[in-house]
DSSP file (Angstrom, degrees, kcal/mol; ACC not computed):
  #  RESIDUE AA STRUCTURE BP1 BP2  ACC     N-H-->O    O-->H-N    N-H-->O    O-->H-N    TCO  KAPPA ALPHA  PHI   PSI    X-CA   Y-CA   Z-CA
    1    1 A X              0   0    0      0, 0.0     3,-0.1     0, 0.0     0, 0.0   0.000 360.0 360.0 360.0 118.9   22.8  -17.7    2.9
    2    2 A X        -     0   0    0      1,-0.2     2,-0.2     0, 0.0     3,-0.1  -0.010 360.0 -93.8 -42.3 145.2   21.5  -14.2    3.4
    3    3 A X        -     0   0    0      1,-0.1     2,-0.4    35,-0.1    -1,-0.2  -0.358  45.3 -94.3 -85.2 165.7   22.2  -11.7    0.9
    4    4 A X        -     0   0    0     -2,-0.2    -1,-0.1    -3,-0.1     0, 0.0  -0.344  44.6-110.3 -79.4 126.3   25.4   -9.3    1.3
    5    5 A X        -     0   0    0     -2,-0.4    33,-0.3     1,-0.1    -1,-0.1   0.019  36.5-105.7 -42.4 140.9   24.7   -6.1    2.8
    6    6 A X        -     0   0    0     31,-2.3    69,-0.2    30,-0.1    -1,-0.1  -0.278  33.4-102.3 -70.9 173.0   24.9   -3.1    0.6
    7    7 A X  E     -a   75   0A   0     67,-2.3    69,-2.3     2,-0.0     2,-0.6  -0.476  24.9-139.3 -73.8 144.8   27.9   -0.3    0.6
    8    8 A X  E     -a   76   0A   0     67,-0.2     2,-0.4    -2,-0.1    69,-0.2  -0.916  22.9-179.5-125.4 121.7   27.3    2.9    2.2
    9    9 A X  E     -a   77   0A   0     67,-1.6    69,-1.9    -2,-0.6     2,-0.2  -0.889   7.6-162.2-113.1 136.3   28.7    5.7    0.1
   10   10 A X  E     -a   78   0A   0     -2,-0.4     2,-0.2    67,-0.2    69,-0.2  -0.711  20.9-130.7 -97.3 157.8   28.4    9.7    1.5
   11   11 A X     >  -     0   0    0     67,-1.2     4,-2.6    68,-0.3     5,-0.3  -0.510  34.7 -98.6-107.4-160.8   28.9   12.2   -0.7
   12   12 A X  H  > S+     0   0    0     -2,-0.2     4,-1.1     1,-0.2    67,-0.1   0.719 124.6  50.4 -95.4  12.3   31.3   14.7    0.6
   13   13 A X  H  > S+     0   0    0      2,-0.2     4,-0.7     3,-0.1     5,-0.4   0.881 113.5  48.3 -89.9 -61.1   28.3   17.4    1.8
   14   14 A X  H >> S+     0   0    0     65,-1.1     3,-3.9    64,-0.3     4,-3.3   0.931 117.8  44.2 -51.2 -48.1   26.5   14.2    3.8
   15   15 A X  H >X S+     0   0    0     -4,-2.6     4,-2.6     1,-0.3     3,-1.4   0.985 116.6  44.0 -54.3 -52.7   30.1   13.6    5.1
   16   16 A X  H 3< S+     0   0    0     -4,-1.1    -1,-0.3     1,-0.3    -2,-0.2   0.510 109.3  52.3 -57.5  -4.8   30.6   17.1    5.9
   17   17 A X  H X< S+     0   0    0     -3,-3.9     3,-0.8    -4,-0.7    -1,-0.3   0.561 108.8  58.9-118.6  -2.9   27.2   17.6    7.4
   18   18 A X  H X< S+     0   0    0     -4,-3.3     3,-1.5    -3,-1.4    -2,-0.2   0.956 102.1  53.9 -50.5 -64.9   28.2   14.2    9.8
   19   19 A X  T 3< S+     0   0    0     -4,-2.6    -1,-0.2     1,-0.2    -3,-0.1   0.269  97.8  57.0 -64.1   5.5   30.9   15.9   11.0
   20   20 A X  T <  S+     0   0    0     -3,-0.8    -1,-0.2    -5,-0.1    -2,-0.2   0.240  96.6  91.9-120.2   3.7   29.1   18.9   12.1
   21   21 A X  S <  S-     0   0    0     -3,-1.5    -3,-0.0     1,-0.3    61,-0.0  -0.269  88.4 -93.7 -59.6 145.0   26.8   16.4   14.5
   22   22 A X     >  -     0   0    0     -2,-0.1     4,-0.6     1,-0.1    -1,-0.3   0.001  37.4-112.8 -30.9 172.8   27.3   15.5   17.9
   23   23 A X  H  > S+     0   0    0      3,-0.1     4,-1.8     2,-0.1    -1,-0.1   0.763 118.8  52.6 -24.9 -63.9   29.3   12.2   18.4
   24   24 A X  H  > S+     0   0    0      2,-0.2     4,-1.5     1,-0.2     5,-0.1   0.877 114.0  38.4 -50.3 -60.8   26.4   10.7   19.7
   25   25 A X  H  > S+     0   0    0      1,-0.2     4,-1.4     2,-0.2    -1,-0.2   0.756 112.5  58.5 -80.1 -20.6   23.9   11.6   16.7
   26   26 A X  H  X S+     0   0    0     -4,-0.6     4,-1.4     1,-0.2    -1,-0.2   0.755 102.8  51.3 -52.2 -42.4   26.4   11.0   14.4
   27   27 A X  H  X S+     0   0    0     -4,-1.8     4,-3.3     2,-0.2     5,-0.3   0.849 110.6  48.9 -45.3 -62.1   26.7    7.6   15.7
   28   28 A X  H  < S+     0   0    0     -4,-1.5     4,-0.4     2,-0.2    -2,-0.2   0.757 103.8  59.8 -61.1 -35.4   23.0    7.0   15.4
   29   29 A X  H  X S+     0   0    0     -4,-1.4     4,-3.2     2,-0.2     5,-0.2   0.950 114.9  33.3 -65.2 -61.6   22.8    8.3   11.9
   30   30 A X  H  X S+     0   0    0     -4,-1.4     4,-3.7     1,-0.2     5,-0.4   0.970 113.2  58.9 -72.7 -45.8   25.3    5.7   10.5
   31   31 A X  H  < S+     0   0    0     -4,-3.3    -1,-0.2     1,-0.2     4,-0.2   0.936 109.4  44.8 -44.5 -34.6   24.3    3.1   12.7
   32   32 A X  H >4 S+     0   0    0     -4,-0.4     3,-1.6    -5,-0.3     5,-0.2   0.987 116.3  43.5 -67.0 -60.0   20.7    3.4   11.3
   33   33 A X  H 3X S+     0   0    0     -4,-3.2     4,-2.5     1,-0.3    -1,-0.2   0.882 108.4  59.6 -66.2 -15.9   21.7    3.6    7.6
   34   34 A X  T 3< S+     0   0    0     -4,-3.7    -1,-0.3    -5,-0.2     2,-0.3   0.557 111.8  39.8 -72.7   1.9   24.4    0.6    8.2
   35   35 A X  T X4 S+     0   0    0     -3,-1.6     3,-1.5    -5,-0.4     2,-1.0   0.428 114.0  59.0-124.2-115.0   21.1   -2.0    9.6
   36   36 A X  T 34 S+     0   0    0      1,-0.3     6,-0.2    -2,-0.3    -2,-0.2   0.294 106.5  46.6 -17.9 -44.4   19.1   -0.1    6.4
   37   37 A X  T 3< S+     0   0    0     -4,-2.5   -31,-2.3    -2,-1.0    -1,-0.3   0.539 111.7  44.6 -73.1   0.0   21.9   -1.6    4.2
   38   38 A X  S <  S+     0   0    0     -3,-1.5     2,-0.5   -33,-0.3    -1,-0.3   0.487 125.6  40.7-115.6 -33.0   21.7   -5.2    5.8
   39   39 A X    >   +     0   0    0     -4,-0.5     3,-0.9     1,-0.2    -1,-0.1  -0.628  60.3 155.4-118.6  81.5   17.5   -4.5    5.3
   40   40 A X  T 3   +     0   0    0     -2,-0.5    -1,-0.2     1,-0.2    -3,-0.1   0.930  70.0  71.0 -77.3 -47.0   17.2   -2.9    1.9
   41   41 A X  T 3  S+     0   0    0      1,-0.1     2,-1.2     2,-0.1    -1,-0.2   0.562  70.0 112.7  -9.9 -40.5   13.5   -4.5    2.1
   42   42 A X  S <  S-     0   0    0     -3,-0.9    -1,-0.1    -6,-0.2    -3,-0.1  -0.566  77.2-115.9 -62.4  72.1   12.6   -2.1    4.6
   43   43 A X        +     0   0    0     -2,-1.2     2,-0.4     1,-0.1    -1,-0.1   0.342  40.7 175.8  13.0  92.3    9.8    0.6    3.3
   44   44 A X        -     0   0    0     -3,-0.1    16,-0.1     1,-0.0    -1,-0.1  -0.911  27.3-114.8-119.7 163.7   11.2    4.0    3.2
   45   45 A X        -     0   0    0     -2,-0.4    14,-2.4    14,-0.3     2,-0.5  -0.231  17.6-153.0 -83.9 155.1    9.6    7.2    2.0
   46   46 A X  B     -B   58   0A   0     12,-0.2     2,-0.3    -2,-0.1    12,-0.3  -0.920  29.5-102.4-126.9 169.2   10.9    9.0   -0.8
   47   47 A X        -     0   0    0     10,-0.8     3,-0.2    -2,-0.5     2,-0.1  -0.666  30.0-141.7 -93.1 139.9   10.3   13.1   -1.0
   48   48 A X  S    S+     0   0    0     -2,-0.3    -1,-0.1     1,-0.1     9,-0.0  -0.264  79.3  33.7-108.4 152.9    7.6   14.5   -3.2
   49   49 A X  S    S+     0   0    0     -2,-0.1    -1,-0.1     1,-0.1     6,-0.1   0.696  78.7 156.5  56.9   6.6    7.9   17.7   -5.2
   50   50 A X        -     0   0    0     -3,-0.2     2,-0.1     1,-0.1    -1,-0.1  -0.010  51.7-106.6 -75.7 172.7   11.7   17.1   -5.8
   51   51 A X    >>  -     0   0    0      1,-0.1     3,-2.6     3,-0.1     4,-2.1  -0.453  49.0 -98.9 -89.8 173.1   13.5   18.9   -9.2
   52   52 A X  T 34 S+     0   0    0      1,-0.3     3,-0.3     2,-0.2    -1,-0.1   0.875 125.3  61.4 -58.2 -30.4   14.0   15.9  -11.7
   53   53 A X  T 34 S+     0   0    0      1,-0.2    -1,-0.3     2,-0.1     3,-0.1   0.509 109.9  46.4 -64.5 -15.7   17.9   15.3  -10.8
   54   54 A X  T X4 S+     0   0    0     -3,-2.6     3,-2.8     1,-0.1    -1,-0.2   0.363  85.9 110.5-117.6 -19.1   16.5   14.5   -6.9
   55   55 A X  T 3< S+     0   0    0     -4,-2.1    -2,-0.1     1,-0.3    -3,-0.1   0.605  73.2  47.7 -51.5 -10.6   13.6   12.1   -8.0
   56   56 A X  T 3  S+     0   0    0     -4,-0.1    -1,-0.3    -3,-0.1    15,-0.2   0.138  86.4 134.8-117.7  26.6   14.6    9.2   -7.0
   57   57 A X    <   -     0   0    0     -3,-2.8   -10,-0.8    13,-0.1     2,-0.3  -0.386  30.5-176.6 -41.8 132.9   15.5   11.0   -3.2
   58   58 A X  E     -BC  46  69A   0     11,-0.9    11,-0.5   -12,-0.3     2,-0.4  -0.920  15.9-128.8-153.7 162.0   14.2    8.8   -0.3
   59   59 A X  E     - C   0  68A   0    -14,-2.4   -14,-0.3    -2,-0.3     2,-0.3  -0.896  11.7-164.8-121.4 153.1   14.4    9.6    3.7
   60   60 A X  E     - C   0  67A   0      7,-1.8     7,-2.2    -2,-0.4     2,-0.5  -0.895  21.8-142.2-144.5 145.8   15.6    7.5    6.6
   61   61 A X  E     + C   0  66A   0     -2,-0.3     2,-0.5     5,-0.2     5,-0.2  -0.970  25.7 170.4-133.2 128.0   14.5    8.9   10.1
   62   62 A X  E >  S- C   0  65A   0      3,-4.2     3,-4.7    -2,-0.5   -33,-0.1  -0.985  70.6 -64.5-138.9 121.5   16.6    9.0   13.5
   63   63 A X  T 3  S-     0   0    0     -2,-0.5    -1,-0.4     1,-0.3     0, 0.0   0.189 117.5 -17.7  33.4-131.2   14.7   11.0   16.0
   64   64 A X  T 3  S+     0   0    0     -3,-0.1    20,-2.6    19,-0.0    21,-0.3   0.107 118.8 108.4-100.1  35.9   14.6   14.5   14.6
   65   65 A X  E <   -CD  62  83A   0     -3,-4.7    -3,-4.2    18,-0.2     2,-0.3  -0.947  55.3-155.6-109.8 146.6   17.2   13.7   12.5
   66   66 A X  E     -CD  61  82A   0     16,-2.5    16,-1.3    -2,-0.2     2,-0.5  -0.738   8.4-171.7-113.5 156.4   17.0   13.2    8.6
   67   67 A X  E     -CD  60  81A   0     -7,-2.2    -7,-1.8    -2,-0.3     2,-0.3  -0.953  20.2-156.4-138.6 122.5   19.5   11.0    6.1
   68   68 A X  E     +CD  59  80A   0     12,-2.2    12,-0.7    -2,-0.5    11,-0.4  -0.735  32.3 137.3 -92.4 134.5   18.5   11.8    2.2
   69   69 A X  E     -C   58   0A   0    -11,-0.5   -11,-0.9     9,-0.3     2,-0.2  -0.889  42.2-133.1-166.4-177.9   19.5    9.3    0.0
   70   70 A X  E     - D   0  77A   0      7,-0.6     7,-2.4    -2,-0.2     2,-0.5  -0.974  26.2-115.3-146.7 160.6   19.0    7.0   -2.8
   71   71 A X  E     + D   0  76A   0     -2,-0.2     2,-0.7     5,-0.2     5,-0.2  -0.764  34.7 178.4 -90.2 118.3   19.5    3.2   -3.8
   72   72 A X  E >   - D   0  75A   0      3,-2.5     3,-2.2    -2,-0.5     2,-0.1  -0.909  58.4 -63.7-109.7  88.0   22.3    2.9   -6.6
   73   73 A X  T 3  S-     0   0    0     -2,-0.7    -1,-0.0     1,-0.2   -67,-0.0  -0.323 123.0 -12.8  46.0-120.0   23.0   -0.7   -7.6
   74   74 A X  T 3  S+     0   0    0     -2,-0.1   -67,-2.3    -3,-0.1     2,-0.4   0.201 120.8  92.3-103.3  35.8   24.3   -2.1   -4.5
   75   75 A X  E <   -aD   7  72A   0     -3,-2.2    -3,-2.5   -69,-0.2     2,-1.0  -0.936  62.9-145.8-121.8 153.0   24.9    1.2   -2.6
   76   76 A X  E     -aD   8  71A   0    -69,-2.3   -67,-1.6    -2,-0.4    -5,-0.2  -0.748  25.7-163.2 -89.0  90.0   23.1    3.2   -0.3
   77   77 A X  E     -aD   9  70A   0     -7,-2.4     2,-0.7    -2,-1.0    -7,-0.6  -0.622  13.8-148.7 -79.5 154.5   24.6    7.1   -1.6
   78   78 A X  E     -a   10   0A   0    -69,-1.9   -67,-1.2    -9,-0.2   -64,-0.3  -0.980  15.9-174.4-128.1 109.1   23.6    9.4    1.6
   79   79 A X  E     -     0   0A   0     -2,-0.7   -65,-1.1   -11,-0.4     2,-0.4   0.958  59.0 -10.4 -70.3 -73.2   23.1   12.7   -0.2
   80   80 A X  E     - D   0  68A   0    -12,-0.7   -12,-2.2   -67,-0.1     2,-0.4  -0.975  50.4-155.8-163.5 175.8   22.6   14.5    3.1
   81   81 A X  E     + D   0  67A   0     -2,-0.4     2,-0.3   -14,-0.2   -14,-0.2  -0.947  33.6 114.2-139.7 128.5   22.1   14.6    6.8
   82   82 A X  E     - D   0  66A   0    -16,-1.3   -16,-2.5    -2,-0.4     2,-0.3  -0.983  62.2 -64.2-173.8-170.5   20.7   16.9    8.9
   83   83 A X  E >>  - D   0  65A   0     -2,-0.3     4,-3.8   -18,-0.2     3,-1.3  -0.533  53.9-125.2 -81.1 140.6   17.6   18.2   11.9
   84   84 A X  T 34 S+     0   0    0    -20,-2.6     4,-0.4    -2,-0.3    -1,-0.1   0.687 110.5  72.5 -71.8  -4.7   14.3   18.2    9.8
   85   85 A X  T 34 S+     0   0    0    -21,-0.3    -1,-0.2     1,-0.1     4,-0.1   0.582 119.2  16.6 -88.2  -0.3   13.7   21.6   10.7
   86   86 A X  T X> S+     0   0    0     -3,-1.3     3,-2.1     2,-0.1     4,-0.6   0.833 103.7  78.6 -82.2 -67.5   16.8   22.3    8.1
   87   87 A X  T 3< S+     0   0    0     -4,-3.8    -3,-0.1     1,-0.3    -2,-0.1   0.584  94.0  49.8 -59.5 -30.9   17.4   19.5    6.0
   88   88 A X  T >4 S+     0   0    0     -4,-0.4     3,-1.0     1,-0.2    -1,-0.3   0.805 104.5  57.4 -67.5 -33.1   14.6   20.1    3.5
   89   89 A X  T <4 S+     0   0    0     -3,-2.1    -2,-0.2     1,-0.3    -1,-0.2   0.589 109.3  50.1 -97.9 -21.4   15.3   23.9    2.9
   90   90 A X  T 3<        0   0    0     -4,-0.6    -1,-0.3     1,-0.1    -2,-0.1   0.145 360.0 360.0 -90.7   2.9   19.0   22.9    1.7
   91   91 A X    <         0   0    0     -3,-1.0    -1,-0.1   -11,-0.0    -2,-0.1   0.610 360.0 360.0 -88.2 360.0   18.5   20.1   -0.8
């Protein structure tokens, strides 16, 4: 038996920067991190240069969109969500 998918929890700026997406990309964004939580295996990058409270920050990529987050027991927390020409300049 496969193991049980993790939770995905937003905090309420990731939610808040979801709701300020298209439908469409919005869509894509969760869709992506829900199949990351069913493949937690999956090799993602984490961000460099972050202040010590962000160190353990990791990135998920949908087109030229970014989802910041980090692995927390058995959740996926989504810090924030945004275009990459943005998303970095706001954490």
């Amino acid at each position: 038996m496969p193991p049980a998918p993790l939770k995905l929890r937003f905090t309420p700026r990731a939610a808040a920067d979801l709701e300020r997406l298209s439908v469409d990309v919005a869509s894509r964004i969760v869709d992506k991190l829900a199949w990351l939580a069913e493949h937690p295996e999956v090799k993602v990058e984490r961000l460099v240069e972050m202040p010590s409270h962000l160190e353990a920050l990791l990135k998920l990529r949908v087109g030229d969109y970014r989802a910041l987050f980090w692995f927390q027991e058995d959740t996926i927390v989504v810090y924030r969500v945004g275009h990459r020409s943005t998303i970095y300049k706001n954490i």
